[in-house]
C-alpha positions as a Markdown table, in Angstrom:
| # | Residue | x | y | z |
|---|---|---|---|---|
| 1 | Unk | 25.6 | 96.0 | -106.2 |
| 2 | Unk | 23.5 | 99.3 | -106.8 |
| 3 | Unk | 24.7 | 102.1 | -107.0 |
| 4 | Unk | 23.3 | 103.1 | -103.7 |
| 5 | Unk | 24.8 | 100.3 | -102.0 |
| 6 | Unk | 27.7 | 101.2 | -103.1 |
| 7 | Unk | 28.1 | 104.5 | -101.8 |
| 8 | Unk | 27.2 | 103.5 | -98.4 |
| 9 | Unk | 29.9 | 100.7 | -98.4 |
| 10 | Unk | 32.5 | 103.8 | -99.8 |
| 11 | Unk | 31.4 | 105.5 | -96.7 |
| 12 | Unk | 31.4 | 103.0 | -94.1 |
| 13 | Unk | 34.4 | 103.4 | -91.0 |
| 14 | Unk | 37.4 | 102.0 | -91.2 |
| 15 | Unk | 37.6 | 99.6 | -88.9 |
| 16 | Unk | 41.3 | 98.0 | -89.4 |
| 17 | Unk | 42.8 | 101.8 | -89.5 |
| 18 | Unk | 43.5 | 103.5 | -86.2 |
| 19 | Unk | 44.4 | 106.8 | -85.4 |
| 20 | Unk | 45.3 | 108.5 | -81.6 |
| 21 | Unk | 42.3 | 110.4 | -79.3 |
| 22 | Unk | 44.0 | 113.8 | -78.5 |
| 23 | Unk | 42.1 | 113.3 | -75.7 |
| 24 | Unk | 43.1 | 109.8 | -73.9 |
| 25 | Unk | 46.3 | 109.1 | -76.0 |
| 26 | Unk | 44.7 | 105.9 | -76.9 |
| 27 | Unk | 44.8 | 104.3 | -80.1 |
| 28 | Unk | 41.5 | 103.1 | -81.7 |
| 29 | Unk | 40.1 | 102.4 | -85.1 |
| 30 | Unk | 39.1 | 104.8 | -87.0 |
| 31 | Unk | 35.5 | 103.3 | -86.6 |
| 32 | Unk | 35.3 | 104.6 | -82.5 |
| 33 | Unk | 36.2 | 108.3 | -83.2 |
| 34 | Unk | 34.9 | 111.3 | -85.0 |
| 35 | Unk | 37.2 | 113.7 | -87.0 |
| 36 | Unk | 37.6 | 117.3 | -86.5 |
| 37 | Unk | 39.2 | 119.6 | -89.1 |
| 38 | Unk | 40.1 | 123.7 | -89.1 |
| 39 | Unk | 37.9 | 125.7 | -91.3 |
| 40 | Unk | 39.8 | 128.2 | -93.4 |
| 41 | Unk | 38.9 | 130.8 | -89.9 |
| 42 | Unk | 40.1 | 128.5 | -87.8 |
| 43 | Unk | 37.2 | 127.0 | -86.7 |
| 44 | Unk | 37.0 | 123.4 | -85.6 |
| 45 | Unk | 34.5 | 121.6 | -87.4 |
| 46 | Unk | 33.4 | 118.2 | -86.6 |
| 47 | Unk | 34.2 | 116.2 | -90.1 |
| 48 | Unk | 32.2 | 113.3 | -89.4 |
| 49 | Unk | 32.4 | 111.3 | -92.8 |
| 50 | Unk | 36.3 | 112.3 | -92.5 |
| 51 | Unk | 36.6 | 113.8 | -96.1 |
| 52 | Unk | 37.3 | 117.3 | -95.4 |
| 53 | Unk | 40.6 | 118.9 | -96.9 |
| 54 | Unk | 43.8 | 119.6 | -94.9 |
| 55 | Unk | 45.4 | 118.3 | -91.6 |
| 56 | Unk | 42.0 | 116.2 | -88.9 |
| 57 | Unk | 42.6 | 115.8 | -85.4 |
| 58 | Unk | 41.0 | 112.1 | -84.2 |
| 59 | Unk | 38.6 | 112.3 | -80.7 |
| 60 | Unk | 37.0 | 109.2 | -79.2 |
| 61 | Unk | 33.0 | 109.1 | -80.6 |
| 62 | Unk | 31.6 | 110.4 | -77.1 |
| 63 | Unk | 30.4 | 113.5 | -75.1 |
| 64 | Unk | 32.8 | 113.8 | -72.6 |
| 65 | Unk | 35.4 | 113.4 | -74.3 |
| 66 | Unk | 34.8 | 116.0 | -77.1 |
| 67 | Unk | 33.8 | 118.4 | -74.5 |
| 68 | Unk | 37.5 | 117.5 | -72.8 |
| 69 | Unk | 39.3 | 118.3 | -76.1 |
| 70 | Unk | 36.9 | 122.0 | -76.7 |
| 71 | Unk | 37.5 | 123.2 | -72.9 |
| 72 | Unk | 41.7 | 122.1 | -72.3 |
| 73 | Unk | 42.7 | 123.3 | -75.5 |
| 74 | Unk | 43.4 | 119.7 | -77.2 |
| 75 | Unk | 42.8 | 120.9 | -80.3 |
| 76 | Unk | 45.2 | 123.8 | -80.1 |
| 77 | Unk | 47.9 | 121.6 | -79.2 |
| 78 | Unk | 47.0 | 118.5 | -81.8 |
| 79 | Unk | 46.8 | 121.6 | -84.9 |
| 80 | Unk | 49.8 | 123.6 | -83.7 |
| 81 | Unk | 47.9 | 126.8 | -84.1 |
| 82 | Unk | 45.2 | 128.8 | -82.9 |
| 83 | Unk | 42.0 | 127.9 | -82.9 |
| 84 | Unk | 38.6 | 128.4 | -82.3 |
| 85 | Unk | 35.8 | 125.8 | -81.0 |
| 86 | Unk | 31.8 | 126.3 | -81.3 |
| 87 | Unk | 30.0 | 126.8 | -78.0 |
| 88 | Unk | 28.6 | 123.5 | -78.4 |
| 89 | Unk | 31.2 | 121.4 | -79.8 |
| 90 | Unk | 29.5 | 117.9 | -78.9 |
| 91 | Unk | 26.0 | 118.9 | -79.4 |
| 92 | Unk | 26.6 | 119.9 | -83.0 |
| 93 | Unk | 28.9 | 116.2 | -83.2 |
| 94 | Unk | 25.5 | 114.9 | -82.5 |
| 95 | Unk | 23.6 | 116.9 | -84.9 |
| 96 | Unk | 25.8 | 115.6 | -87.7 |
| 97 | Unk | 26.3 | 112.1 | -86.4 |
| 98 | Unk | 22.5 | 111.7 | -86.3 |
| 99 | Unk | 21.9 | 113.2 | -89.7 |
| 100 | Unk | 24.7 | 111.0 | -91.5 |
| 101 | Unk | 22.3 | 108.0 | -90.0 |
| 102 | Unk | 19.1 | 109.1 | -91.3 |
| 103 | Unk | 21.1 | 110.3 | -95.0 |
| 104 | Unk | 22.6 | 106.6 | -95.0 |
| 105 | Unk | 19.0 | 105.5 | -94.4 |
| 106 | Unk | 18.0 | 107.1 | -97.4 |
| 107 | Unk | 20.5 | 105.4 | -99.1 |
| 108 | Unk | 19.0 | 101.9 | -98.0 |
| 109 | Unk | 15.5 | 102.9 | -99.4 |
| 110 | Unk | 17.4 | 103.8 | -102.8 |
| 111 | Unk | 19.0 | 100.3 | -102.7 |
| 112 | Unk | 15.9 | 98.3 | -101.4 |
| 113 | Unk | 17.1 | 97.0 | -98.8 |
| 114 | Unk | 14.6 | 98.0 | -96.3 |
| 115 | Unk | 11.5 | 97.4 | -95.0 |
| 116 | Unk | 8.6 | 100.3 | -94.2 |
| 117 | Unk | 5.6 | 99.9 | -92.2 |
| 118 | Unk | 4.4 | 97.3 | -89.7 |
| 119 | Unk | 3.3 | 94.8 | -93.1 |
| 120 | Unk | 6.3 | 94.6 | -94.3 |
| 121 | Unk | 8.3 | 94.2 | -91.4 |
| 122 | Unk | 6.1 | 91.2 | -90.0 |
| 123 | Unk | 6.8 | 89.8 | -93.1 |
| 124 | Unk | 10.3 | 90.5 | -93.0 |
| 125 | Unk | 10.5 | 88.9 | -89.7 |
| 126 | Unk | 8.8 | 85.9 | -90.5 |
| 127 | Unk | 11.3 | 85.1 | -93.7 |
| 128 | Unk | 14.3 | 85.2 | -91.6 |
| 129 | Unk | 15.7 | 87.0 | -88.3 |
| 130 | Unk | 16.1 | 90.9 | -88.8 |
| 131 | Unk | 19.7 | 92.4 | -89.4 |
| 132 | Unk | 18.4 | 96.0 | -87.5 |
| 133 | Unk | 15.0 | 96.8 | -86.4 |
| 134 | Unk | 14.0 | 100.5 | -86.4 |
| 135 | Unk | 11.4 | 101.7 | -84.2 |
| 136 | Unk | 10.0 | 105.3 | -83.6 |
| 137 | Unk | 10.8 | 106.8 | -80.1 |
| 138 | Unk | 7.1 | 108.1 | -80.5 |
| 139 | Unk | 5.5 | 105.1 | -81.4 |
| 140 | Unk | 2.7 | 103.2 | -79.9 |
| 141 | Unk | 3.9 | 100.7 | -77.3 |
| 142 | Unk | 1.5 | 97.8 | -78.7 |
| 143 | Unk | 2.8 | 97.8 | -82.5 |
| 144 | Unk | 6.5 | 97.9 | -81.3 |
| 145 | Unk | 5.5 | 94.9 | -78.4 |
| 146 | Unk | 3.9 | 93.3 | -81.1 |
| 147 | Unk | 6.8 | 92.8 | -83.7 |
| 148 | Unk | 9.2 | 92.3 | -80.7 |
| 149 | Unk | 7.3 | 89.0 | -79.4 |
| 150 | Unk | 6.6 | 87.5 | -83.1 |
| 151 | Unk | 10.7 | 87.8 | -83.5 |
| 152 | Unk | 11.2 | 86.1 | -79.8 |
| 153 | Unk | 8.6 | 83.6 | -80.3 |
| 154 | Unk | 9.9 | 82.9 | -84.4 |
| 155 | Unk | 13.6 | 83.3 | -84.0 |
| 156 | Unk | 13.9 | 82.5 | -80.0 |
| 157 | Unk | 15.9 | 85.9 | -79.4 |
| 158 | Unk | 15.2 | 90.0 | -79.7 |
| 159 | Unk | 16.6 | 91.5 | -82.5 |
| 160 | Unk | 19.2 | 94.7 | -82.5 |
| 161 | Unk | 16.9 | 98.2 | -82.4 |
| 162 | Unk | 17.4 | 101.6 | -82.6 |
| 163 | Unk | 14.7 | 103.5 | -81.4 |
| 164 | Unk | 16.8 | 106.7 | -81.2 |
| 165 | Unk | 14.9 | 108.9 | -83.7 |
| 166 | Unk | 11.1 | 110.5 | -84.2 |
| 167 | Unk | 8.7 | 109.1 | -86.6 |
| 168 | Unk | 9.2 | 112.3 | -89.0 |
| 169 | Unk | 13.0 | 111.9 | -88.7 |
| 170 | Unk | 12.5 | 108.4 | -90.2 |
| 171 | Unk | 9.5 | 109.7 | -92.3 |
| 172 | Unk | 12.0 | 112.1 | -94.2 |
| 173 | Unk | 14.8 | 110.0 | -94.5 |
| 174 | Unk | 12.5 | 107.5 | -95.8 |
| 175 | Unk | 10.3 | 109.5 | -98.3 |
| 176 | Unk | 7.0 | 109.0 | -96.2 |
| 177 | Unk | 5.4 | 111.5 | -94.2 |
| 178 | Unk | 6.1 | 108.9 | -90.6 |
| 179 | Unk | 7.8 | 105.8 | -90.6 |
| 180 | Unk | 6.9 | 103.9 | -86.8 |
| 181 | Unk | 8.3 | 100.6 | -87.7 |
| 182 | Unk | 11.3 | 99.4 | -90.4 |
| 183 | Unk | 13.8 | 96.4 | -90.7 |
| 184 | Unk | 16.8 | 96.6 | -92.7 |
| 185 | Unk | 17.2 | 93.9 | -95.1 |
| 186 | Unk | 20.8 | 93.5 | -96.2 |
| 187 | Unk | 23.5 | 92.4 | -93.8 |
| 188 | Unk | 26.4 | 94.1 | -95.0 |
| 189 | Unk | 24.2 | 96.9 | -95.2 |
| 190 | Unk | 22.7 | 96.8 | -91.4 |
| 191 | Unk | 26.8 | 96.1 | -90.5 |
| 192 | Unk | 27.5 | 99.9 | -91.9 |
| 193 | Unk | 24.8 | 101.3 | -90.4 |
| 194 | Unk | 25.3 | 99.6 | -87.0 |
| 195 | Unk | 29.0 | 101.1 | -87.1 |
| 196 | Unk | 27.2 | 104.5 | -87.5 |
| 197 | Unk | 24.5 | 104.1 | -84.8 |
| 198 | Unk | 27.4 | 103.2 | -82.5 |
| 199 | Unk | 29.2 | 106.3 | -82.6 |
| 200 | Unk | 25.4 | 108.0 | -82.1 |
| 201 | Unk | 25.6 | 105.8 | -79.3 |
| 202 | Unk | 28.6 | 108.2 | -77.6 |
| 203 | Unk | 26.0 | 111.2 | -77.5 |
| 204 | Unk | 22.2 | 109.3 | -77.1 |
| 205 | Unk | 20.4 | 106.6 | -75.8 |
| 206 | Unk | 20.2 | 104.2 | -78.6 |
| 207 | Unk | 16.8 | 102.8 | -77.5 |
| 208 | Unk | 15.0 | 104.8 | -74.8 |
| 209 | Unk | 15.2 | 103.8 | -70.6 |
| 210 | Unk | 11.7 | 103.5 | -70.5 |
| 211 | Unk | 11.5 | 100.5 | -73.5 |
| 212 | Unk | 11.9 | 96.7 | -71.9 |
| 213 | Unk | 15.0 | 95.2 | -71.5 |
| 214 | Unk | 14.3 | 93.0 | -74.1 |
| 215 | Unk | 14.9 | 95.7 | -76.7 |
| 216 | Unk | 18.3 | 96.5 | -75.6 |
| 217 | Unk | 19.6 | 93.1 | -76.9 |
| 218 | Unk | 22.8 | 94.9 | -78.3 |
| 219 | Unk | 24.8 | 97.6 | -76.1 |
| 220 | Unk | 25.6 | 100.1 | -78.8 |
| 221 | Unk | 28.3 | 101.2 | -76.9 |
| 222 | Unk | 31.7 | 101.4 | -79.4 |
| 223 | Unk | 32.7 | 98.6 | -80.0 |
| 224 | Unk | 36.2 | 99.3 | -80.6 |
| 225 | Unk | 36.6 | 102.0 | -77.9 |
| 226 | Unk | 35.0 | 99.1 | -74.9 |
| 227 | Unk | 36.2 | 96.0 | -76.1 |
| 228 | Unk | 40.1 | 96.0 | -75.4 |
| 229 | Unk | 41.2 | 97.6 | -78.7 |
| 230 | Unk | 43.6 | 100.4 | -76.8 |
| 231 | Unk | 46.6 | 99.9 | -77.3 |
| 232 | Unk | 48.1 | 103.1 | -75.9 |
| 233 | Unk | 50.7 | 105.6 | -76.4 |
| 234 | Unk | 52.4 | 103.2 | -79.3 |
| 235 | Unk | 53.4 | 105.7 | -82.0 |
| 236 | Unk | 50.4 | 106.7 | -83.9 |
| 237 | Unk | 49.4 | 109.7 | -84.7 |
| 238 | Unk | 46.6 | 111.4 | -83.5 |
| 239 | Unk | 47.1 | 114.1 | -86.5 |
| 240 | Unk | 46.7 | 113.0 | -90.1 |
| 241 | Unk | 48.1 | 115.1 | -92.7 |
| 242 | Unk | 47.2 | 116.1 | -96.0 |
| 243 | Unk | 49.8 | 113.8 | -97.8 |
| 244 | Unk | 48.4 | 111.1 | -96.3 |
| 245 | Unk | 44.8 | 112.2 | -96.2 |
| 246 | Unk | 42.6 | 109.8 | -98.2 |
């Protein structure tokens, strides 16, 4: 494994560890919620690769319910102290969300396990069925249409897309100037980055309303938070302190 891969499997969720929403009560893996952490002023700070120092409070990967926890004072009462919450608790979740997905991107390209351009991803498609397709939201209709039936008519089925980010997003995470088109070529890799996009998913449309049905295959919706993983007010703790802080 390179070293690249490597770090993104070191960084991927949790998924068997679970830990308590301040906000619903409900237990969830680690995978399905975002981490918050009191800066030395007291700020909370979303800590959303969960490695920050000292005590994390655990909310649920989505809008509402990280605006619940800034505007009832959840996190007052989860960190036992007073505290102080940015103006725009869940748009700056989603600021640091998104960037963690176009970093681990970067990672891919490091490890080669992606493809870049329209070339490369035809050929991609034709070798075997794509782990993740990544799309521009600014592309051109006809390229994207294009790749989309040659993976219907090859592999009888649409593949998973995100099409949540601008071609200069991907451009930069990539090394390129734009990137319009891209297929990730590992699937332990894709896996990872699938968990990431999913929490992303709590904040933005994964693929845009106004793309075909056919290219929302996959509900990106978390996984662990939709799928009966709850399992309530059982003891967990929704606080995890340093001792036990990995």
């Amino acid at each position: 494994m390179s070293p690249a891969s490597s770090q993104i499997e070191a960084e991927r969720p949790r998924r068997g560890r679970e830990r308590r929403c301040i906000v619903s009560g409900e237990s969830e893996s680690e995978a399905g919620l975002v981490r918050f952490a009191l800066a030395p002023d007291g700020m909370v700070t979303p800590d959303v690769a969960a490695k920050l120092p000292g005590r994390g409070a655990w909310v649920r990967a989505d809008r509402t319910s990280i605006e619940a926890a800034a505007k009832k004072g959840h996190f007052a009462r989860a960190f036992k102290a007073q505290v102080k919450v940015p103006d725009d608790l869940a748009g700056l979740t989603e600021q640091l969300l998104a960037r963690r997905c176009l970093d681990q991107l970067g990672l891919t390209r490091r490890a080669g396990a992606i493809a870049i351009g329209a070339t490369q991803v035809e050929a991609a498609i034709r070798a075997k069925p794509a782990f993740l397709l990544l799309e521009a939201k600014d592309g051109a209709e006809e390229g994207r249409e294009k790749l989309m039936s040659l993976h219907i008519g090859l592999w009888r089925r649409p593949p998973p897309t995100v099409g949540c980010f601008a071609s200069e997003e991907l451009g930069v995470a990539l090394g390129r100037e734009r990137v319009i088109h891209a297929c990730l070529l590992q699937e332990r890799l894709a896996m990872g980055w699938a968990a990431e996009i999913a929490r992303l998913a709590g904040f933005r449309a994964i693929v845009p309303a106004s793309w075909p049905a056919s290219w929302r295959s996959v509900s990106w919706k978390l996984g662990g938070a939709d799928a009966g993983a709850n399992q309530g007010r059982d003891g967990r703790s929704d606080i995890d302190e340093p001792a036990t802080k990995n």
